[in-house]
Every structure is written in C-alpha cells, then in structure tokens.
N, C-alpha and C positions, 0 to 999 in steps of 0.2 A: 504493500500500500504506500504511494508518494507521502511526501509530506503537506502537500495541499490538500489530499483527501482525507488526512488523519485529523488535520487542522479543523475540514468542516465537520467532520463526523464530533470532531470533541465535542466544537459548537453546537452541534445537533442536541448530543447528550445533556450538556447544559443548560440549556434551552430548555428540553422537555422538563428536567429537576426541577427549575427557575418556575414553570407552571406548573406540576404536580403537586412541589410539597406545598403549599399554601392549604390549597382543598382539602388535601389529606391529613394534614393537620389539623384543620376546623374540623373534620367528619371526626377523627380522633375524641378531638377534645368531649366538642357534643355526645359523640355515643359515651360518655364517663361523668359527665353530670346530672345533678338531678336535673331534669329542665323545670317542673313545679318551683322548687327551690329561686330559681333562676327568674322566673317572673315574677315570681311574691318580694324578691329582692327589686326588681325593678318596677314595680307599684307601690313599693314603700320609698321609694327616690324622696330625699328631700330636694324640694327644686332650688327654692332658694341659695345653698351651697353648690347648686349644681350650676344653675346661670351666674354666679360670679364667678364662677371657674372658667367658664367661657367668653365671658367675657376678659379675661384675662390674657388670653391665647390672642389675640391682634395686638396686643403689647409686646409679648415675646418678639412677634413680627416686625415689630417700629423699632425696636432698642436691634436687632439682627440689620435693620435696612439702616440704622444710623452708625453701627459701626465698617457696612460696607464701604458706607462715605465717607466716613471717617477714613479709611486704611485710602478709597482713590485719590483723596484729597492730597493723602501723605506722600503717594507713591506715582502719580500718574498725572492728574491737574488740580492745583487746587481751586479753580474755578467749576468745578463741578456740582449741580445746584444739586441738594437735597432733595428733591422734587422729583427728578431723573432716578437718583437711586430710592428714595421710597416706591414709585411704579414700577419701575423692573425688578426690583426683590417681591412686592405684591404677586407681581404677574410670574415670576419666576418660579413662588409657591406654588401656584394652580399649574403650571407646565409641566414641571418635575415631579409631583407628588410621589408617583409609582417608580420613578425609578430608584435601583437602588443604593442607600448613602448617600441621597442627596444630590447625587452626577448630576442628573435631570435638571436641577435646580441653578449647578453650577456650571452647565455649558451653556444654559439662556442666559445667562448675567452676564457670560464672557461675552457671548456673540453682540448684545445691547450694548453692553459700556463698549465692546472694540469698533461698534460700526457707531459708535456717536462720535467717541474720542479716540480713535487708533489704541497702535503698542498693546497688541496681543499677548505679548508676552507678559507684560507689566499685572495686565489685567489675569491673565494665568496665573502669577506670581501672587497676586494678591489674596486671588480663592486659595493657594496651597498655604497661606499665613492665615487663614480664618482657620483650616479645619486643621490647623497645628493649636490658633489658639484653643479651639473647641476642646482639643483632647487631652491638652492641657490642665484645661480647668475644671474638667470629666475627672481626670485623674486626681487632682488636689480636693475633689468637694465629696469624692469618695475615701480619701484618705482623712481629713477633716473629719467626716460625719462618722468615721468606723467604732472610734470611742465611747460613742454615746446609744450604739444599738445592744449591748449586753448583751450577742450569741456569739462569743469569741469560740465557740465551741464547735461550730459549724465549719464544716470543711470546705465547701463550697465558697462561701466568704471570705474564707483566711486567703485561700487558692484567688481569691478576685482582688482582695487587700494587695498582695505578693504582687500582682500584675499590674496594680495599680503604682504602684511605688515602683516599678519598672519602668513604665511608660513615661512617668512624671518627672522623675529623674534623668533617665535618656532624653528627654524632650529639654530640657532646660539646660543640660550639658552640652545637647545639641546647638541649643542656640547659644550661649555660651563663646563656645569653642566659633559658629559660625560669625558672630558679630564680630569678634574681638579678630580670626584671622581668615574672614573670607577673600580679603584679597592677595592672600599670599597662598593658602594652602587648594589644591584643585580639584578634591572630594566634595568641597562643596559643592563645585558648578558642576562637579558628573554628579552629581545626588539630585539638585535641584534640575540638569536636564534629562534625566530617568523618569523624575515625577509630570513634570511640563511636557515630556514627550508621552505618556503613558496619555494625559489628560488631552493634547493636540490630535492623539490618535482618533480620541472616542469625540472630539471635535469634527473630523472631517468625514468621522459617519455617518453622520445626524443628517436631517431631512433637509437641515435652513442651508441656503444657497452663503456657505461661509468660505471654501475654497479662493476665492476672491482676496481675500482682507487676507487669508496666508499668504499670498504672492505678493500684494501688495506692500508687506510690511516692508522698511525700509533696512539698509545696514544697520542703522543705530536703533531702530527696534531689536534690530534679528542680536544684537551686540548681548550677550547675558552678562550682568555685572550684579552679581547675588550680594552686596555689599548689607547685610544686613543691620550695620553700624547706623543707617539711618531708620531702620524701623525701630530701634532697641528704645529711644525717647518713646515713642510713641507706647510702649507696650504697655505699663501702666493704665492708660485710657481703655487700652484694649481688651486689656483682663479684665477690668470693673465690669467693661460692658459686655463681656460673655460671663463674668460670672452673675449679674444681673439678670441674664436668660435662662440660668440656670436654677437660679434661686426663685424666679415668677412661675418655669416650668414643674418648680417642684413644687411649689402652691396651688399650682391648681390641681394637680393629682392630688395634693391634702385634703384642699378641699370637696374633693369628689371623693374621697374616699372615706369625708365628714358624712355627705350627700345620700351615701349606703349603706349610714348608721355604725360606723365603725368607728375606732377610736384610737386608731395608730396617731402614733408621736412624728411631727413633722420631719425629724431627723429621719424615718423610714423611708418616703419618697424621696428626701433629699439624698440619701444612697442609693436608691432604687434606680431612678431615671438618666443618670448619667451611666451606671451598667447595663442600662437598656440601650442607652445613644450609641452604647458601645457595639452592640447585640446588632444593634438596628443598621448599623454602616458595612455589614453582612450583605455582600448582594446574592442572596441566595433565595428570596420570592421580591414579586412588584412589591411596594410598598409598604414589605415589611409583614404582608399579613401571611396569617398563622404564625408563623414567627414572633409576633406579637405579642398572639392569645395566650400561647403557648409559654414565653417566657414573665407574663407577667401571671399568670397561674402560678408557675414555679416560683419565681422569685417573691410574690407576697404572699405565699402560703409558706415559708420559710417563718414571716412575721404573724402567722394564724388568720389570715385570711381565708375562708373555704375557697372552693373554686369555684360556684357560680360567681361569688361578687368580685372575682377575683376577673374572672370571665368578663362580666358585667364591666369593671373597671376597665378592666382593656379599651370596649366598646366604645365608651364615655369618653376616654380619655382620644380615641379616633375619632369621636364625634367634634373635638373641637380643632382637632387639625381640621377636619373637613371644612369649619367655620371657615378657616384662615384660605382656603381652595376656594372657598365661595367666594370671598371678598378680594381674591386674586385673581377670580373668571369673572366678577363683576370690573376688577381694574382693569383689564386686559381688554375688553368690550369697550371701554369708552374713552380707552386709549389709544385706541387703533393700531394694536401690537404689532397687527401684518407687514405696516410699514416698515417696524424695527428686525422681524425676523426673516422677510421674505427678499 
C-alpha cells in the first residue's frame, strides 16, 4: 500500500471514530441512568440560578474578545478598533463551535483580522499566545484550587494534580527561556514554525477562498522574529484577563449546579472546568459531545454528584454555550460576514 493511500485510509479511520464515538457514548451513558430520576431533577431546576448563569456566559465572550485586542493591538496594529474584534470573536463562536479545540474558532479570526489588517503570520502568532495563555492558567487554577477539595486520596486527581504542575511549569520555563533568549537561541523559531505551520496547514483547507493572502504576504511578513521580549510586559494584563474567564466560567457551573439543588463548594467547579478545557481540546468528537456527558458524569460524581444531575449539568452547562452561538449567528447576520470570509 503507497503512502498516499495509507494517508487517506488513516483519515478514513479517523473520521469515522470522530463521528461514532459521540453517539455511542450518549446511547452508553442513557442506557445506565435512571431516566425518571433524570427528569424529576430537571423539573425541580431552580431557574432563577439557572438564568444568571446564563446570562453570565456572553461575559466570558466580551472579556475573551477584549483580550484578542488587546494581544492585536500589542503585536500587529494598534489602531485596531475594539469593535472589529468584538464581531469577529462573536461571529467566530457561532462558526467554530463543532470543531474540535476550538480550531474552528481560530482559523475565522485569523482569516478576518489577516484580510482586514494583513501579516498572517502575526495574526497566527497571536492565537498560538492565547491558547498558551489558556493552559497556563488551566494549569495554575487547578493547582491553586487542589488544597481546598479534601480527596487527596483519589488517584485520578493526584494523577491530574502531577500533570498539572507539569504543564505549568514547562509553560513558564518555556516562556522564560523564550523571552529572555529568543533571538539568539533557534529552537525557538523551529518550535514556533512546527506550531504556525501545523495551524497554516489546517488554514489552507478550509472552504474561505484564503490561499490568496498566503501569496500575498510580503518578505517582512513571511520574516519570523519570535522575539517574545515584547509580549513579556504585556503578560500581566493577559493573565488577569484569562484568569477572569476562568473564574466567571466556573461561576456559572456553581451556579447551575446551585440551580439542581446541590450544594458543592465553588472550589469544585473551579477545579472541574479547566480539566475539562483540558478534556475538551481532544479532537476526538465535533464539539466535544459525548465527551462531554461523559466526563462531567465522571468527574462530578468523584465530588457525589449522581449521574443524572450530573448528566443534566452537562446539558445546562451546553445550553449556555449555545446562548453564546446564538448571539454569534445573530452577529454574523447583521454583519454581513460573507464579505469578510468569502
């Protein structure tokens, strides 16, 4: 067998995985709970906790689209209105939703900001510094909140504790080492063009007519100078405002989790969801589901959650991403995206 036919058979395989295990996981899950159980929990909803949790969720969105401007301002123009990147992170949510990690999310943001303001690269550069800071402060709010959940005893957690102080550490030693000698040492710029070319790849696959703006970029675009010495001020700002996302994202799981009469300690979502963000940047189903169901069953019934509410929590807590897709397909409507994508 060549190796262009092994190439697409993997693809084949993967692909089908990519659509099967979601299904098979939900039929899974369903055939193993009560379903009575499961609707008496969802008729006793308190709403009240449950709509300020949702309404919550287009915050998370504002504080994520004001640090994308924030980072273009720093790295690319600083004339770049706030306006611009609140619409296209909007519209970026309702595009990307299904794919998975987020990609989805981050090839419409490149292709908008590179066909407003050029320097593709720049704009590359800038999404592989969000989902650095993302895991960053995934790693530190897990490590932070481990002290105060009391199942040191629990293997699965100590095992996620371990990988967390791994990640957080490498990550900061990372950047580190990169601010202080990225223009002398040249691991950086093959690190950084591994990551840029990995993400140009899945760039020139996509449907939006973007081949264009690769050709066109100029030498001094196509120039990489990974000099990280000029993000390193900025970072400060940058961490408040992801861990601000992180801290509203666990609130509203609190509160939803108030919502279905439960009584966990906010320290439990606030560990919970950023080892789910972890879970969730798996591309291994669209949008994360079953995967989902599945690990927030496990993961909050670890804190004595059953599994329908746990089940249930899943849902709710999907229900206000969807919010954030609605108000991203209603931005994209009266924005006239097609301009920006086509």
């Amino acid at each position: 067998m060549t190796s262009t036919k092994s190439r697409k058979l993997l693809r084949l395989i993967r692909k089908t995985f990519y659509y099967i295990i979601p299904p098979v996981i939900l039929v899974y899950i369903f055939m193993n709970i009560d379903i009575n159980s499961f609707f008496t929990s969802l008729k006793n909803i308190e709403s009240k906790y449950y709509l300020l949790a949702l309404a919550l969720y287009p915050l998370i969105i504002c504080v994520g689209a004001y640090r994308w401007y924030y980072l273009k301002r720093k790295m690319i123009n600083p004339s770049i209105p706030l306006s611009f990147s609140m619409n296209n992170y909007w519209i970026g949510r309702s595009v990307g939703f299904l794919a998975p990690g987020s990609i989805g999310w981050d090839i419409y943001r490149i292709i908008a900001a590179t066909r407003k303001y050029g320097s593709l690269i720049k704009n590359t550069f800038v999404a592989v510094i969000e989902k650095l800071l993302g895991l960053t402060v995934c790693s530190l709010i897990i490590i932070v909140s481990f002290p105060f959940l009391d199942i040191s005893s629990n293997d699965v957690i100590n095992r996620i504790m371990i990988l967390a102080y791994i990640i957080f550490f490498s990550l900061v030693v990372f950047v580190a080492i990169a601010g202080l000698f990225s223009k002398r040492f040249e691991f950086v710029t093959r690190i950084a063009n591994r990551v840029q070319k990995s993400l140009l790849d899945k760039l020139k696959n996509t449907r939006y007519k973007f081949s264009q703006y690769i050709k066109q970029e100029t030498g001094e675009d196509q120039e990489i100078k990974y000099n990280l010495k000029r993000i390193i001020p900025s970072i400060p700002v940058l961490l408040i405002l992801s861990i601000i996302i992180q801290l509203v994202s666990s609130f509203a799981i609190y509160l939803i989790i108030k919502s279905l009469n439960y009584d966990l300690p906010y320290y439990v979502p606030l560990f919970v969801a950023p080892v789910l963000t972890f879970i969730f940047l798996l591309p291994i189903s669209f949008g994360s589901l079953g995967i989902r169901e599945g690990a927030y069953i496990f993961f909050y019934g670890i804190f004595g959650m059953d599994q329908e509410a746990a089940l249930l929590l899943s849902f709710l807590t999907l229900s206000g991403a969807l919010f954030t897709v609605l108000i991203g397909a209603i931005v994209m409507q009266v924005s006239s995206v097609r301009k920006i994508i086509e």
